[in-house]
VEXKOLSE-340613 format. One record per residue (C-alpha): z, x, y; residue number from 1. Coordinates in Angstrom, 3 decimals. Example, Ala and Ser with C-alpha at 12.3 -4.5 7.8 and 13.67 -1.06 7.14 Angstrom:
residues 2
<Z:7.800 | X:12.300 | Y:-4.500 | k:1> .
<Z:7.140 | X:13.670 | Y:-1.060 | k:2> .
***
This chain:
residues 333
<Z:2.369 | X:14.171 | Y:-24.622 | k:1> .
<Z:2.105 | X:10.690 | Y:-24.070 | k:2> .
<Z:2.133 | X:9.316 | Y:-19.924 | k:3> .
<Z:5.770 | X:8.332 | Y:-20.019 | k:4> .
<Z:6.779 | X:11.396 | Y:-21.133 | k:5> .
<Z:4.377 | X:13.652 | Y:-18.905 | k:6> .
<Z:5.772 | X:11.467 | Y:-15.680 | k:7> .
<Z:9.026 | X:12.539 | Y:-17.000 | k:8> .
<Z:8.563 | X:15.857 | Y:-17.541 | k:9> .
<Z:6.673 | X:16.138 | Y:-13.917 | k:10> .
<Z:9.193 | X:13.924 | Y:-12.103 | k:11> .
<Z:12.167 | X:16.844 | Y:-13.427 | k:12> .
<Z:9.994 | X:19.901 | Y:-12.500 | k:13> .
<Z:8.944 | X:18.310 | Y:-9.185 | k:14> .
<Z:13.376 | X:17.696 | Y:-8.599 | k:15> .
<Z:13.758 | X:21.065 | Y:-9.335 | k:16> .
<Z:11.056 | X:22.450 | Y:-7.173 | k:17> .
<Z:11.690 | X:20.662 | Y:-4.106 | k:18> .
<Z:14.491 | X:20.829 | Y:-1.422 | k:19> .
<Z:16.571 | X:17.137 | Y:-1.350 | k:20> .
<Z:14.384 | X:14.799 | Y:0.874 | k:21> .
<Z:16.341 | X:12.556 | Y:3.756 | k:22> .
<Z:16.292 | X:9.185 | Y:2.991 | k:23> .
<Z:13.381 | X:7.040 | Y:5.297 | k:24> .
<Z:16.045 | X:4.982 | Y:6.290 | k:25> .
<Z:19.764 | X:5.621 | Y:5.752 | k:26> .
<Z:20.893 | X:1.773 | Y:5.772 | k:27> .
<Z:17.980 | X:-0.410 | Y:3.963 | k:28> .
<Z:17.465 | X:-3.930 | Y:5.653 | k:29> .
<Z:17.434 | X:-5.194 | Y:2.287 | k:30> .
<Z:21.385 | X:-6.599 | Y:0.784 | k:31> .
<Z:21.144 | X:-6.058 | Y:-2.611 | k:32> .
<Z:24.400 | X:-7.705 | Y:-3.424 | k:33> .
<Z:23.183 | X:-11.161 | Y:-1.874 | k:34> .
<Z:19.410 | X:-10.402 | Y:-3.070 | k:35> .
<Z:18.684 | X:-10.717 | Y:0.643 | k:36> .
<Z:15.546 | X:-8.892 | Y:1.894 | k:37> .
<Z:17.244 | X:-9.738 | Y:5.837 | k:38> .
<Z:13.479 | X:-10.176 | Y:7.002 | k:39> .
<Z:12.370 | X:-10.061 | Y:10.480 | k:40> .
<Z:9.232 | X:-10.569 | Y:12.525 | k:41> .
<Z:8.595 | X:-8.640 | Y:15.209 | k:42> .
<Z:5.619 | X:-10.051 | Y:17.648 | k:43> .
<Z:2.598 | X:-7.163 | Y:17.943 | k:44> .
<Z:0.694 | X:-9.655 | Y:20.425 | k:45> .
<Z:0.810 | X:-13.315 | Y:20.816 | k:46> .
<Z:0.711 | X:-14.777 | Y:17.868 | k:47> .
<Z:0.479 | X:-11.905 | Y:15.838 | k:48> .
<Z:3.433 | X:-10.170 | Y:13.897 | k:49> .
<Z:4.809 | X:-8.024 | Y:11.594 | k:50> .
<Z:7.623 | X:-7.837 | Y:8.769 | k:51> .
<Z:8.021 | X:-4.072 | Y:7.984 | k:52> .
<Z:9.457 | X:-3.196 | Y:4.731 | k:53> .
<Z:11.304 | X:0.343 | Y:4.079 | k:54> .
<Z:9.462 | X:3.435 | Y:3.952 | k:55> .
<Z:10.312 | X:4.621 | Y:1.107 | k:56> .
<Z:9.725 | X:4.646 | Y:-2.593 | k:57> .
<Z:10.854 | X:1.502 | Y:-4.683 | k:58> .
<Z:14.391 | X:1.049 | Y:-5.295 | k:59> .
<Z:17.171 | X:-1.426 | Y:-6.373 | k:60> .
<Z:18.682 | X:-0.486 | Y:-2.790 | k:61> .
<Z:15.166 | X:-1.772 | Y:-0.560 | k:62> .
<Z:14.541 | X:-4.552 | Y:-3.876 | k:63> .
<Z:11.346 | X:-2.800 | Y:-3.799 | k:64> .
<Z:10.048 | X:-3.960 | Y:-0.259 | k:65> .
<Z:8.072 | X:-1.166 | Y:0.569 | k:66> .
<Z:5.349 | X:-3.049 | Y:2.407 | k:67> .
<Z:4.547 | X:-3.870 | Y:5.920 | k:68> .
<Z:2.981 | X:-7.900 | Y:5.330 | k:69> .
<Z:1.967 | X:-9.733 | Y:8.590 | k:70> .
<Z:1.052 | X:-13.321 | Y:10.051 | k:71> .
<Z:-0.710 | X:-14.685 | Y:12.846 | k:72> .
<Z:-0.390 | X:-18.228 | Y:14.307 | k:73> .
<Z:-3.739 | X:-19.210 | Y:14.687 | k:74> .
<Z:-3.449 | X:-22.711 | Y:16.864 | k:75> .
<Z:-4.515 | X:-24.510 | Y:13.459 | k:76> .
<Z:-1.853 | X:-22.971 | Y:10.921 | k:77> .
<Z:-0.732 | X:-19.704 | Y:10.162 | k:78> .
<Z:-2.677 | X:-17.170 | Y:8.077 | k:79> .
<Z:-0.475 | X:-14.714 | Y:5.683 | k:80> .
<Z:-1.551 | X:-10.817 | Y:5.256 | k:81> .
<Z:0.244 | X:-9.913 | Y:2.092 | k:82> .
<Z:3.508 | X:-11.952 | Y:0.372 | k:83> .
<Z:5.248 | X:-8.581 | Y:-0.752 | k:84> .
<Z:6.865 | X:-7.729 | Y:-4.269 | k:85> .
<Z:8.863 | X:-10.884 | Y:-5.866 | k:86> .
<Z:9.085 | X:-14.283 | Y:-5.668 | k:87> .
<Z:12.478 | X:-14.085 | Y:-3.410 | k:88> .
<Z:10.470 | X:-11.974 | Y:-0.833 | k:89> .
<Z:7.866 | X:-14.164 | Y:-0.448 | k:90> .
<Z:10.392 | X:-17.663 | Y:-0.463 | k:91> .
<Z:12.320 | X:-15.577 | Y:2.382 | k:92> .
<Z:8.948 | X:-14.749 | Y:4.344 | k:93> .
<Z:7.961 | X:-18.359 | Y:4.431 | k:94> .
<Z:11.485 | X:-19.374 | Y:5.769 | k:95> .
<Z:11.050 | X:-16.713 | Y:8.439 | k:96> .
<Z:7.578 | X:-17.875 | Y:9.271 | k:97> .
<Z:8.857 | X:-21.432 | Y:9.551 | k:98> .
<Z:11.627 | X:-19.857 | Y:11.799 | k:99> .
<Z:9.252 | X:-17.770 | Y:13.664 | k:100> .
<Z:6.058 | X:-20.572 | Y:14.480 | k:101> .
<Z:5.993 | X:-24.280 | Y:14.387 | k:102> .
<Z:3.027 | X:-23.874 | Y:12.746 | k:103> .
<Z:2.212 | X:-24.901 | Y:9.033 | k:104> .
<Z:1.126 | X:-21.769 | Y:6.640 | k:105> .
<Z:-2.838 | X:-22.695 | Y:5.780 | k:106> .
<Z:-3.798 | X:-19.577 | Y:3.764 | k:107> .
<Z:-3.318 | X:-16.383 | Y:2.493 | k:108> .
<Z:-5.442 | X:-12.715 | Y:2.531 | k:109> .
<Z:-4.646 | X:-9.742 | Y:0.076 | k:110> .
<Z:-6.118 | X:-6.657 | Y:1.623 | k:111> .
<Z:-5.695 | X:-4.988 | Y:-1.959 | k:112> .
<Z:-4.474 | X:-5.534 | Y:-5.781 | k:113> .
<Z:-1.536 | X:-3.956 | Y:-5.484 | k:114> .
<Z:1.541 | X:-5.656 | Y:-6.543 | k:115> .
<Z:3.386 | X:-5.987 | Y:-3.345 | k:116> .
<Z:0.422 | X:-7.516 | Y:-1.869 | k:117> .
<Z:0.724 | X:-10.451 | Y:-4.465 | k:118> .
<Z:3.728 | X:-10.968 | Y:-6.392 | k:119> .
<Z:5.474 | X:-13.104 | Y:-3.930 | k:120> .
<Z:2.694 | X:-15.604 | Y:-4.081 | k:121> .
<Z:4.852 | X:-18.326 | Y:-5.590 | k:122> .
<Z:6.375 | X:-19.313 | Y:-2.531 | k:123> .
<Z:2.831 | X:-20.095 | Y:-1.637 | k:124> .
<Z:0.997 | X:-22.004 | Y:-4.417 | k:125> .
<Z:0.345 | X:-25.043 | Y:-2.388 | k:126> .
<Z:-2.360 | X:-23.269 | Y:0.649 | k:127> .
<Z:-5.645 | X:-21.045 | Y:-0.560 | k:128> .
<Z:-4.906 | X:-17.845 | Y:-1.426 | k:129> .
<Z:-7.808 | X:-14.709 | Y:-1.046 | k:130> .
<Z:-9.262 | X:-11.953 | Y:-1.909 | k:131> .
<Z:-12.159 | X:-10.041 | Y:-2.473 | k:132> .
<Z:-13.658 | X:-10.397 | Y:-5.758 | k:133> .
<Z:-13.116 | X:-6.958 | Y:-6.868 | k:134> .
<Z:-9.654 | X:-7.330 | Y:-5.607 | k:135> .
<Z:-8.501 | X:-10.499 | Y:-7.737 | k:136> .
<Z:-10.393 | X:-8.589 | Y:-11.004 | k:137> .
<Z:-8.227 | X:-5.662 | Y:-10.127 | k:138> .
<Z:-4.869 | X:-8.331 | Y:-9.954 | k:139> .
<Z:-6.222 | X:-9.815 | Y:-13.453 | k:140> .
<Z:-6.033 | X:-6.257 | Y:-15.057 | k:141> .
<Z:-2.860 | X:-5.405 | Y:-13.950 | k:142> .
<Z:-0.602 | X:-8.141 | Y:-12.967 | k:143> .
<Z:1.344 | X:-8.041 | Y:-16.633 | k:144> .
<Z:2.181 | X:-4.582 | Y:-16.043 | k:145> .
<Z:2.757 | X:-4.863 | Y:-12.198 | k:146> .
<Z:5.603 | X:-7.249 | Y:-13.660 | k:147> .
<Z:6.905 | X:-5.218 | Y:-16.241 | k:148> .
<Z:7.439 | X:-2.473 | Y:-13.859 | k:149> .
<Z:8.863 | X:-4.160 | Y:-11.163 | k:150> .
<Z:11.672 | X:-5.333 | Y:-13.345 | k:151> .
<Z:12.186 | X:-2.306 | Y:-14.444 | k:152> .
<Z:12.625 | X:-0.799 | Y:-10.624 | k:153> .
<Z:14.444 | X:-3.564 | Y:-9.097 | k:154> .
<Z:16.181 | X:-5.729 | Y:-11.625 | k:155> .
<Z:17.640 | X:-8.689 | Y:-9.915 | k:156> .
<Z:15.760 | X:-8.696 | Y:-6.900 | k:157> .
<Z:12.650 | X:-9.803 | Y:-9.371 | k:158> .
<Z:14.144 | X:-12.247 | Y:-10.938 | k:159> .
<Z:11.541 | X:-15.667 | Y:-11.360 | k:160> .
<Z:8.628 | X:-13.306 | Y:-10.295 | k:161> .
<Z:5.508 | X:-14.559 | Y:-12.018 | k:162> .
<Z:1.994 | X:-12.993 | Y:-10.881 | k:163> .
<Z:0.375 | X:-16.364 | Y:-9.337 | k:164> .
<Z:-3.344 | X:-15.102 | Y:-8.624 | k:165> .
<Z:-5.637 | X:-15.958 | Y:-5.539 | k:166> .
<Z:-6.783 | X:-19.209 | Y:-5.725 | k:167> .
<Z:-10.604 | X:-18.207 | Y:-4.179 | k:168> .
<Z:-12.196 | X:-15.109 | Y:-3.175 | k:169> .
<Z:-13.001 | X:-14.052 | Y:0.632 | k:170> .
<Z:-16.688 | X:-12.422 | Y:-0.518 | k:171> .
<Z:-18.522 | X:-14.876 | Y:1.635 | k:172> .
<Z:-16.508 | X:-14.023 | Y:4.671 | k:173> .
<Z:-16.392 | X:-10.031 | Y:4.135 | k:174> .
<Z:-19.825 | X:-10.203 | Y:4.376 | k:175> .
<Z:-20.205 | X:-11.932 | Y:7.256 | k:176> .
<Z:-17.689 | X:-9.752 | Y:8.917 | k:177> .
<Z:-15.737 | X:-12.451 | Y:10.258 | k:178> .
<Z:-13.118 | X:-15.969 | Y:9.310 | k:179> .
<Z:-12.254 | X:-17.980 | Y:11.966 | k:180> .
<Z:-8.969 | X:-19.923 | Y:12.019 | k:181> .
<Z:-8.572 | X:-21.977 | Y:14.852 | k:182> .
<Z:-8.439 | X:-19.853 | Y:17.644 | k:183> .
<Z:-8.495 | X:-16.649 | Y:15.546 | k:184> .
<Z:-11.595 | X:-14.468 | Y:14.970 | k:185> .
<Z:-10.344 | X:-12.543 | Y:12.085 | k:186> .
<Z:-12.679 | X:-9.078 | Y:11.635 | k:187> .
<Z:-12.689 | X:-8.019 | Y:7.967 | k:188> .
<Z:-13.924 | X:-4.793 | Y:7.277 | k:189> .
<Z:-14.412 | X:-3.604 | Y:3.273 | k:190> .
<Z:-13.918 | X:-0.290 | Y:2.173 | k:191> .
<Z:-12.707 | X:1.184 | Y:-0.778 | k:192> .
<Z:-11.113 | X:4.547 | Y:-1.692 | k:193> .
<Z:-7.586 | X:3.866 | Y:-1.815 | k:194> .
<Z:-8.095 | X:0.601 | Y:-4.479 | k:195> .
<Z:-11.877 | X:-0.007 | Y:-5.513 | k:196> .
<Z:-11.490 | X:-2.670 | Y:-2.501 | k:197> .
<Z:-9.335 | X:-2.348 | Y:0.555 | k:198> .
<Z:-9.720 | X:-4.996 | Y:3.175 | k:199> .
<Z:-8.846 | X:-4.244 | Y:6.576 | k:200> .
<Z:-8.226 | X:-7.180 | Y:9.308 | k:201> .
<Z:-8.216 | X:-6.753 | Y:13.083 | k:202> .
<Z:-7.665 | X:-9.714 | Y:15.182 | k:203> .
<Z:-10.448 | X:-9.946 | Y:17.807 | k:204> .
<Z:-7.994 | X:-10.939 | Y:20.919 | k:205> .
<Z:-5.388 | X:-8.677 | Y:20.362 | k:206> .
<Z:-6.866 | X:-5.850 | Y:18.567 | k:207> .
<Z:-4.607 | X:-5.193 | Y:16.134 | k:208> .
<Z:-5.059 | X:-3.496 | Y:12.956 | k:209> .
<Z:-4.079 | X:-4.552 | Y:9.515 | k:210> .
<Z:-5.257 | X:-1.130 | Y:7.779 | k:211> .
<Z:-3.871 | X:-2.091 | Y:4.575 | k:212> .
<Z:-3.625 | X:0.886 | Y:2.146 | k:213> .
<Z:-6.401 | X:3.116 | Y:3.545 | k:214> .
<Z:-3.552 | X:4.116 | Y:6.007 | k:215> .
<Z:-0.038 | X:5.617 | Y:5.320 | k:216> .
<Z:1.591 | X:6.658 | Y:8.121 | k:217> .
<Z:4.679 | X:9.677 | Y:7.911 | k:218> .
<Z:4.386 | X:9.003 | Y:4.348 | k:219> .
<Z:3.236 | X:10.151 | Y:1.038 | k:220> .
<Z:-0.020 | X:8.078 | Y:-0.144 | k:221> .
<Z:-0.111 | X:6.153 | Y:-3.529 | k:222> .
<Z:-2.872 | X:7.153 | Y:-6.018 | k:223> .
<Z:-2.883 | X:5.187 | Y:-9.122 | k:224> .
<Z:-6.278 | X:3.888 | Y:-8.445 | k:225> .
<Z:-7.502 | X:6.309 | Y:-5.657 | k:226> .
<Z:-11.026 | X:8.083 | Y:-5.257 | k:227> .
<Z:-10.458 | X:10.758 | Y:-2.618 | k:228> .
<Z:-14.168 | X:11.097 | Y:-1.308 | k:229> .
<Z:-14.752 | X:7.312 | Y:-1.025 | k:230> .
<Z:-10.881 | X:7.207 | Y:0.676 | k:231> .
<Z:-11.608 | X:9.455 | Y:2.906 | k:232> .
<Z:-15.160 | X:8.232 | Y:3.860 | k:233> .
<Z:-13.675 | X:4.931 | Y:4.113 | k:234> .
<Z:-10.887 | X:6.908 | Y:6.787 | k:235> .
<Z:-14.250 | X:7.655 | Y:8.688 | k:236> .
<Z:-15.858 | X:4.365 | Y:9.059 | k:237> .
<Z:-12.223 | X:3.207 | Y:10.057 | k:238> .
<Z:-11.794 | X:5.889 | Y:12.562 | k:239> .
<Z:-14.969 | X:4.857 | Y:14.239 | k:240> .
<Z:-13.671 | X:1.092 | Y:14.574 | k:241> .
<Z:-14.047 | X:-0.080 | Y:18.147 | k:242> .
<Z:-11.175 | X:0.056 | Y:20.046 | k:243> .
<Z:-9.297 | X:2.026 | Y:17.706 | k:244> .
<Z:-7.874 | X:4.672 | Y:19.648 | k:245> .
<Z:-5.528 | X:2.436 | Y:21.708 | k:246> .
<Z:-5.262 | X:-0.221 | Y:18.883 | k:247> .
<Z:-1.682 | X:-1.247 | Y:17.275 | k:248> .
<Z:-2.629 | X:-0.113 | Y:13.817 | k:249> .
<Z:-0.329 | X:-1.639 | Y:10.743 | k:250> .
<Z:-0.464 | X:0.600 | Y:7.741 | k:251> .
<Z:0.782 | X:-1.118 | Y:4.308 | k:252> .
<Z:3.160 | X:1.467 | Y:4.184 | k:253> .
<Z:4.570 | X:3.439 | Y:7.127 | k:254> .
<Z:5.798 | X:2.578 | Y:10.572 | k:255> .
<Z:3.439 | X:0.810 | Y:12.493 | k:256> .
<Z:1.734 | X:3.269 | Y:15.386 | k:257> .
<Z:-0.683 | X:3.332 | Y:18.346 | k:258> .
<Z:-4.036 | X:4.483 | Y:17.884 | k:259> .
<Z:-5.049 | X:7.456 | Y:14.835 | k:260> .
<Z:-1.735 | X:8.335 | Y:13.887 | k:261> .
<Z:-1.978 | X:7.019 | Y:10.446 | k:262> .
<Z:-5.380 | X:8.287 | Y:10.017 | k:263> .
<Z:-4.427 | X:11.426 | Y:10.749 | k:264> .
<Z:-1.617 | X:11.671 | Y:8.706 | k:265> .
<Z:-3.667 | X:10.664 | Y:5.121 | k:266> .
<Z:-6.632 | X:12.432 | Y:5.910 | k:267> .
<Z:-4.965 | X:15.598 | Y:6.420 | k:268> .
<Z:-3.037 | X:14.870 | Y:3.318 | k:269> .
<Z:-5.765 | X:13.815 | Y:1.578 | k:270> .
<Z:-7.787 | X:16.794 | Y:2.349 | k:271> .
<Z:-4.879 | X:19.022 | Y:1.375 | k:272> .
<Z:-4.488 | X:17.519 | Y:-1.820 | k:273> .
<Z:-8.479 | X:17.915 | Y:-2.642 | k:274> .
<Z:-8.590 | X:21.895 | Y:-1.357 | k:275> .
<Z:-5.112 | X:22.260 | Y:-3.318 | k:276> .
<Z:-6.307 | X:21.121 | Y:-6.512 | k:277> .
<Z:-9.613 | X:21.993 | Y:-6.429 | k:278> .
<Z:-8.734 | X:25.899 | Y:-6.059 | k:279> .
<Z:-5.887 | X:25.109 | Y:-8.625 | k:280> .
<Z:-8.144 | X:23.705 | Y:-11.728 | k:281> .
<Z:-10.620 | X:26.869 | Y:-10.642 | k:282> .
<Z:-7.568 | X:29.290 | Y:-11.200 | k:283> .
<Z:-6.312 | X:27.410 | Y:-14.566 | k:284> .
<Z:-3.107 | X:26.700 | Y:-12.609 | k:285> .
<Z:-0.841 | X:24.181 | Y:-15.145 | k:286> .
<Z:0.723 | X:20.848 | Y:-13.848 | k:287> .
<Z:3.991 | X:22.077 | Y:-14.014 | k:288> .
<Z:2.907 | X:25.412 | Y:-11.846 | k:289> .
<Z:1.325 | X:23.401 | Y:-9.530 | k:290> .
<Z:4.373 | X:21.770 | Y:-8.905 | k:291> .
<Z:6.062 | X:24.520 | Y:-7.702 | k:292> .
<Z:3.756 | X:25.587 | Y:-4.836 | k:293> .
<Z:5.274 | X:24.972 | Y:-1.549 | k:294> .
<Z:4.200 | X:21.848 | Y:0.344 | k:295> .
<Z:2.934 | X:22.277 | Y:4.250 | k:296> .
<Z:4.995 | X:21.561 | Y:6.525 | k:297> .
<Z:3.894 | X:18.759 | Y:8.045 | k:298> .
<Z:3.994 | X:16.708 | Y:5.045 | k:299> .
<Z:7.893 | X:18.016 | Y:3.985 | k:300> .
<Z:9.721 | X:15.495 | Y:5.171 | k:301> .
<Z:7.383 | X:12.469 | Y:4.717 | k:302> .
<Z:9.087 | X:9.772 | Y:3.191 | k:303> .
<Z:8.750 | X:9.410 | Y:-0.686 | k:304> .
<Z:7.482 | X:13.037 | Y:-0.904 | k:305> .
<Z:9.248 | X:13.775 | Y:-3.995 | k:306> .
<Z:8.115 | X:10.655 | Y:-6.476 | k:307> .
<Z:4.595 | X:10.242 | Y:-4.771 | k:308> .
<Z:3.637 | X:14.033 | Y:-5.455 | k:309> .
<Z:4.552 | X:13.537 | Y:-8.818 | k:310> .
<Z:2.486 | X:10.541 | Y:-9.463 | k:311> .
<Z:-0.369 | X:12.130 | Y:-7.344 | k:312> .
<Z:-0.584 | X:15.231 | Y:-9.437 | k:313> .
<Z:-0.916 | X:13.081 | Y:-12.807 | k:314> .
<Z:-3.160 | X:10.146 | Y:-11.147 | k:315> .
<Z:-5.761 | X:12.831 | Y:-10.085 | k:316> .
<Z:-5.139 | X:16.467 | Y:-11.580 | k:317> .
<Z:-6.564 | X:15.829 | Y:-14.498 | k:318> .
<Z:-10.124 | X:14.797 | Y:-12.911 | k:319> .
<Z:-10.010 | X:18.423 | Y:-10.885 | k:320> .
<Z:-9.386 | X:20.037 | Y:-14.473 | k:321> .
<Z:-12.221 | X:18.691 | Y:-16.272 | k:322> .
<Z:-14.308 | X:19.323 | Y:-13.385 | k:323> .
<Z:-13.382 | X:22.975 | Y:-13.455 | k:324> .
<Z:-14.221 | X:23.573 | Y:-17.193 | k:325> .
<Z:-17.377 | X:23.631 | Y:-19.224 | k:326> .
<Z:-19.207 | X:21.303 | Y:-19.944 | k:327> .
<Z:-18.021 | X:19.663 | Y:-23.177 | k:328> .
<Z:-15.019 | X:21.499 | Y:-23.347 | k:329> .
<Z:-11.880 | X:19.680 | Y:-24.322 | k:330> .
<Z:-8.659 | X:19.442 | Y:-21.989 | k:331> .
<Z:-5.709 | X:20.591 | Y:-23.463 | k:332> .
<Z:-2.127 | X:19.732 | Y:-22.912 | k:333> .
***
């Protein structure tokens, strides 16, 4: 069966298994009939804010804004955390931000390769754009089909949306720990887990956290590119951040929270999903089967429970299969 077709197939059983989810958010910011993402910053700390996206799974409805990005006036220009999904979103955050700060945009930082962390880059070609190394390798590999599938989710909302890369990479900095921007000390943290690099920022003066995609928060996690021990080692080291416990913590996806929430949240999911399919490759339980098993609680009425399961059971079951059997032994669909 080729991908398409097992996503498919998965995405119908999954429908069928499940009770009807409650929309994340009844009324979407977004307009789709004006292509009008109706952004707004909301101030974390001085200085320091936040444009949340829906939580939710991409749709013609949200124009596939998903993602929390961020900015922070720094005294000497304003630094960007993430431009979001198309070129529109990122034109609109740059007329918020000069709506928001008098304050000229000087640069941009992707905490990971995924594509609502990039593609609205256009709107800023003329300032440095960066990323870890891994991360723009990562954005290389995949930006054609980030494209592709965008268009396919959102139509309209991506129209002009061309993957414009980083422009340098922030290796020197991550390893120092720390970029200054006028006032700013900007802590950068690399982990991995979630993406084979996810940055995470924390302002030093007001301590809050730009978690990136480590964190979901009331929220199904993504998984095309996830390794679940180094995720949830990464969790760990993140966890034992100082000043974490009272910090304003900004997950990628997810409604922003006060201390471990978020962490909480995906490490309990993440450790469900391990013990879950671990004893289900053991057993010989089939993708379809696995489907069906009830889902705690707690995670029930996360948003984009239905589409994210799906995707999580094909990203990663297979692995937990050919763990289970033999050496050398085929896996058979």
């Amino acid at each position: 069966m080729t991908p398409a077709r097992l996503m498919a197939a998965l995405a119908a059983a999954l429908l069928l298994a499940l009770p009807a989810q409650t929309p994340a958010q009844v009324a979407p910011r977004a307009h789709a009939a004006t292509l009008d993402y109706r952004l707004q910053a909301r101030a974390l700390a001085p200085g320091v804010y936040v444009v949340e996206g829906d939580n939710d799974d991409f749709t013609v409805a949200n124009g596939c804004n998903i993602i929390n990005t961020g900015f922070i006036a720094t005294g000497a220009g304003v630094v960007v955390i993430n431009t979001g999904p198309s070129r529109r979103y990122g034109e609109q955050l740059r007329a918020l931000i000069a709506r928001t700060t008098p304050e000229p945009v000087v640069q941009v930082l992707h905490l990971n390769l995924h594509p609502d962390y990039f593609l609205g880059n256009q709107a800023f070609a003329d300032v440095p754009r960066r990323a870890t190394a891994a991360t723009l390798a990562g954005m290389q590999r995949e930006a054609a089909s980030y494209e592709t599938n965008l268009y396919r989710l959102c139509g309209d909302w991506m129209k002009g949306t061309e993957s414009l890369l980083p422009s340098g990479d922030l290796d020197a900095a991550v390893a120092a720990g720390v970029l200054r921007v006028g006032t700013r000390e900007l802590r950068l943290v690399a982990l991995q887990g979630h993406t084979t690099s996810d940055l995470v920022l924390v302002d030093s003066a007001s301590g809050v956290v730009f978690a990136g995609g480590l964190v979901f928060h009331q929220r199904v996690p993504t998984t095309p590119h996830a390794e679940l021990p180094a995720w949830r080692e990464s969790l760990q080291r993140l966890r034992a951040l100082p000043g974490l416990a009272t910090a304003t913590v900004v997950p990628s996806h997810g409604p922003v929270h006060r201390g471990s929430a978020g962490l909480d949240d995906t490490e309990a999911y993440l450790a469900w999903l391990h013990g879950l399919f671990t004893q289900a490759a053991q057993e010989g339980v089939e993708m379809n089967e696995l489907l069906r098993l009830p889902m705690p609680p707690r995670f029930a009425g996360w948003a984009a429970r239905a589409p994210e399961y799906v995707r999580n059971v094909a990203h990663l079951y297979p692995r937990y299969e050919r763990a289970a059997l033999p050496a050398g032994t085929p896996l058979r669909r």
